[in-house]
C-alpha positions, 0 to 999 in steps of 0.5 A: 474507472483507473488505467491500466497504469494505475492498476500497475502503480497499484500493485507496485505499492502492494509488494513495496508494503509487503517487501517493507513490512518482510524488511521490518518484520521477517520473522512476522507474516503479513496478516489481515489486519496489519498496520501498514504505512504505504507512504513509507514503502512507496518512498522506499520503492519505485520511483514512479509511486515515491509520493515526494516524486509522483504524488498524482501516480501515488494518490491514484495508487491508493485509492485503487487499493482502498477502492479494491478494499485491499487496505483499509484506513486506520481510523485513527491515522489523521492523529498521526504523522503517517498515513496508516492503512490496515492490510486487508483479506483482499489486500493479501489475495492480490500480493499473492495474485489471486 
């Protein structure tokens, strides 16, 4: 079962996808589906879940939200350089705290 720290790395890696794809993307909402890249929005957020500083808290984070079904992987992402997730119902119910 993930600690509460986890749980909080969890949601901070939410909102760094969120502010990353509003970034990228302003005049696109965030949908069920999207593509995302939380390896990137993570490097771009908080240092607690930057993958080069804190892998372990990062990883953890991850898994959470896969766990939690809030991003799916991409089935295709091990062709990529990037680890790339799908945003999930469930994925946009907790960014908006539901």
């Amino acid at each position: 079962m993930p600690d509460d720290q986890t749980a909080q790395d969890a949601g901070l890696l939410l909102r760094a996808i969120g502010d990353l794809h509003e970034q990228q993307h302003p005049n696109m909402p965030l949908t069920a589906g999207t593509p995302v890249a939380p390896d990137i929005a993570a490097e771009q957020s908080q240092p607690e879940i930057d993958p080069a500083l804190n892998s372990r808290r990062y990883e953890a984070a991850l898994s959470w939200l896969v766990a939690e079904e809030a991003l799916a992987p991409h089935p295709a992402a091990w062709k990529v350089t990037e680890a790339v997730y799908f945003m999930t119902w469930r994925g946009l119910e907790l960014l908006r705290g539901d």
